[in-house]
C-alpha positions in Angstrom: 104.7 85.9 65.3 106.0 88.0 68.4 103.3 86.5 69.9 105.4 84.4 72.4 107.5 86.8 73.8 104.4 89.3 73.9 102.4 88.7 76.8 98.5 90.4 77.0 98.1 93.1 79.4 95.6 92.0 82.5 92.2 92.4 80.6 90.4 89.3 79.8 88.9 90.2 76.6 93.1 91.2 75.1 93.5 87.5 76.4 91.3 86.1 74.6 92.2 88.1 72.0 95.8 86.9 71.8 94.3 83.0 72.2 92.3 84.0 69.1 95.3 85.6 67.2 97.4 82.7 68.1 96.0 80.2 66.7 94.9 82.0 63.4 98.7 82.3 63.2 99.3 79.1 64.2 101.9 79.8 67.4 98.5 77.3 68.6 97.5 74.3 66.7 94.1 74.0 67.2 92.1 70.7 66.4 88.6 69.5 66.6 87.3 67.6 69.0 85.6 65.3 66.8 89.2 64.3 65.2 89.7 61.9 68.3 88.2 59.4 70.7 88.8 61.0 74.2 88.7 58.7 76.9 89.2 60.2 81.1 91.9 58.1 82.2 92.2 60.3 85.8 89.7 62.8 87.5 91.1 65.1 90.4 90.4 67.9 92.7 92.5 70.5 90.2 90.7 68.5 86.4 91.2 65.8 84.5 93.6 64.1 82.8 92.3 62.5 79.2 93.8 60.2 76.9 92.9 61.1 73.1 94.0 58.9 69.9 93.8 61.0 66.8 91.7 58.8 64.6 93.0 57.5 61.6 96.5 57.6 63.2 98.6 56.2 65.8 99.4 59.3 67.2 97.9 59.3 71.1 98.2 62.7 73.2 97.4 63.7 76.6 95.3 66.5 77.6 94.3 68.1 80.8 91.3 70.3 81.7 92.0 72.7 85.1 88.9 73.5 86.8 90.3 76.8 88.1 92.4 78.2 85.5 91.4 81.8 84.1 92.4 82.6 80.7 95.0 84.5 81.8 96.6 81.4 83.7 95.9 79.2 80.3 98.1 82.1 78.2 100.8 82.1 80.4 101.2 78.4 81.1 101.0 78.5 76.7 103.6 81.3 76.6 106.1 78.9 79.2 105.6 75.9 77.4 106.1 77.3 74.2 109.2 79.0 75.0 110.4 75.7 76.2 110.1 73.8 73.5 111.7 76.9 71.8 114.7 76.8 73.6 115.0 72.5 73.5 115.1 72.7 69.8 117.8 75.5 69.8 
């Protein structure tokens, strides 16, 4: 998908958009709350931190939620850390 090397332009509806198209296409794995049991392990200024074990797994991840964060802010910090992980596997 050239999704990750193609950043939206500054509307917010082509953001969302590309947030929508990217996780039909799967460049975003998207899973349902109701898969884990979410527990706030840390609350500050900026959001929360969260611990979330997958049920039915041992797998454990960490979320965060930002308070301030506009979509746009969300795609590009996606974009980053996608490309990242990108160029560690290469």
């Amino acid at each position: 998908m050239s999704t990750s090397s193609k950043k939206p332009t500054d509307d917010s509806d082509t953001y969302i958009d590309w947030l929508e198209k990217a996780v039909s296409e799967n460049f975003i794995k998207y899973y349902d709350y109701s898969e884990f049991i979410i527990k706030e392990i840390d609350s500050e200024s900026i959001g929360n931190i969260f611990r979330a074990n997958w049920k039915g797994t041992n797998t454990l991840f960490f979320l965060k939620s930002s308070n301030n964060l506009t979509i746009k802010e969300i795609i590009n910090e996606v974009i980053i850390l996608r490309n990242q992980t990108d160029d560690a596997l290469n």
